[in-house]
N, C-alpha and C positions, 0 to 999 in steps of 0.2 A: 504494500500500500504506500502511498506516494502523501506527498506533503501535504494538498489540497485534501485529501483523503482525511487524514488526520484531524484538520482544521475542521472539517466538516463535521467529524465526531464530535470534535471537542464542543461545540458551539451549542450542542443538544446539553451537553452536562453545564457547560461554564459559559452564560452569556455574554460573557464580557471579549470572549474570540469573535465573536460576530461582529465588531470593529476593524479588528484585521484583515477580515474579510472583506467588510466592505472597503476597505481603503485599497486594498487589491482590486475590487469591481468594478469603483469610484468611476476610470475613465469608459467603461460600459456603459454606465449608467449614465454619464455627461452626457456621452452619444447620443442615447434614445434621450433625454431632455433636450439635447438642440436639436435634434429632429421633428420634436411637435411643436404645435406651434407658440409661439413666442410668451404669450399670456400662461400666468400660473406657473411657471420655470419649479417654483421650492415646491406648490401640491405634487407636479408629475417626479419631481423628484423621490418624493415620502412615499409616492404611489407605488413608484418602483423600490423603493427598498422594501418597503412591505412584502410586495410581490417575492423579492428574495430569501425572505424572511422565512413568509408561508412556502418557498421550495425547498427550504433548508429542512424543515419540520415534515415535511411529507417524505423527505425520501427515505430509501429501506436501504437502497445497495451504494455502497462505496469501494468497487473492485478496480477501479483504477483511476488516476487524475484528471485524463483527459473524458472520462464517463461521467466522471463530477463536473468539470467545468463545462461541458455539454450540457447537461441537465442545467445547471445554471445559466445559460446563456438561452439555451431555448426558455426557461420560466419568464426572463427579464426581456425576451424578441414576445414572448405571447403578450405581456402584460403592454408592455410596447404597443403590439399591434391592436390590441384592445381601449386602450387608450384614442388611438389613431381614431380608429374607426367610429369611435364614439365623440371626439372633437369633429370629425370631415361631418356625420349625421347633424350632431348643432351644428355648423356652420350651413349645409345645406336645406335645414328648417329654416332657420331665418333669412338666409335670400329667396327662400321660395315663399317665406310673407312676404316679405316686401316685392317681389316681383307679383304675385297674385293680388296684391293691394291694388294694384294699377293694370286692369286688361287691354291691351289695345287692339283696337280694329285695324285691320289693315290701312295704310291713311294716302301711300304713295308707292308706284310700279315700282315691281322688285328689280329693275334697273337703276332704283336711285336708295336702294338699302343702304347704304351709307349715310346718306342725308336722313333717311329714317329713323333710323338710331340715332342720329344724334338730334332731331326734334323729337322724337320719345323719350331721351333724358332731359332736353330743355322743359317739355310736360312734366316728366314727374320733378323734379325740380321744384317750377311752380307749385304743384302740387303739395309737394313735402312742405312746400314754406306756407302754407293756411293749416287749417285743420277743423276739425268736428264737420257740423252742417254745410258751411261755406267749402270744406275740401270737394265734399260729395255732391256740391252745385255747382262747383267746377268743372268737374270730372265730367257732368251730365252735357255741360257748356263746350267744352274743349273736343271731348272724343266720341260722346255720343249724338251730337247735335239737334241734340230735343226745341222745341221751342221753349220762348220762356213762359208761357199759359201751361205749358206739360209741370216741366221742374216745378214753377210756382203753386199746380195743384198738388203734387206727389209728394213736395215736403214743403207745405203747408204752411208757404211764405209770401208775403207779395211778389204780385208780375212787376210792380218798379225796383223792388228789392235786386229781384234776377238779372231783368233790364241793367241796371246799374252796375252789376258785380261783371255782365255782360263785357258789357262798358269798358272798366277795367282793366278785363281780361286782354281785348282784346287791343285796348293801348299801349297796356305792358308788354305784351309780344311786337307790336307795330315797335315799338321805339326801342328793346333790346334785342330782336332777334332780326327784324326788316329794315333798320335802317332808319327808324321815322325820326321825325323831330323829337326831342327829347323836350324841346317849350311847351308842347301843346296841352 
């Protein structure tokens, strides 16, 4: 039985070897922390020694050094990878609210998808900058092109309300996205 071997025994009787160890792991474990992503660096840290902690406690065999630091390297690549896959899942929940917050209709030929994109981030933009009732009578304003008798019935506001915010709208985009006079 080999060095790793021994440490690995000891560690079940004497907890105080399980610092040795881990100052052996230490650049493993740096690894998979700058590999994920940049928030929380000391949780995914503690995550991972945990993780080596409970692989320490579960194992049965210690026949040889490179069998031990295998078993330890795959406990801390799974925990790793478990991590991963649970940080990419929140990140991909929350772009698909915010992208589902804002549907858009197709607005211009997919010859000019470029310019698409970027007056669909100019809309949500605007968008993001209002909020409550006024976002949602935007939105009806902007992409779905309702009248303003429709919105004004549907959320239970005045037609000069609409009209007005209409108005707005559609001087705010004249003067920062077409060019307009900025006096008017």
């Amino acid at each position: 039985m080999g060095e790793w071997c021994e440490l690995l025994k000891n560690i079940k009787s004497n907890k105080d070897s399980f610092s040795k160890l881990l100052d052996n792991m230490n650049p493993l474990i740096s690894k998979y922390v700058r590999l994920l992503y940049k928030n929380d660096r000391e949780d995914i840290r503690q995550e991972l020694i945990l993780a080596l902690w409970e692989s320490i406690l579960k194992m049965k065999y210690y026949n040889s050094d490179g069998e031990c630091l295998s078993y330890l390297n795959n406990a801390l690549k799974n925990k790793f990878l478990d991590l991963y896959r649970k940080s990419k899942k929140q990140n991909e929940i929350i772009s698909i609210e915010i992208d589902e917050t804002f549907e858009f209709p197709s607005l211009i030929e997919s010859s000019y998808e470029f310019t698409e994109l970027i007056f669909r981030e100019d809309i949500k933009q605007i968008l993001r900058n209002t909020n409550g009732k006024k976002q949602k009578i935007s939105y009806q304003i902007l992409l779905m092109e309702k009248s303003d008798a429709e919105i004004a019935k549907y959320f239970k506001v005045s037609r000069q309300y609409v009209h007005r915010l209409r108005k707005s709208l559609y001087l705010h985009l004249k003067n920062n996205y077409f060019g307009g006079n900025k006096n008017e």
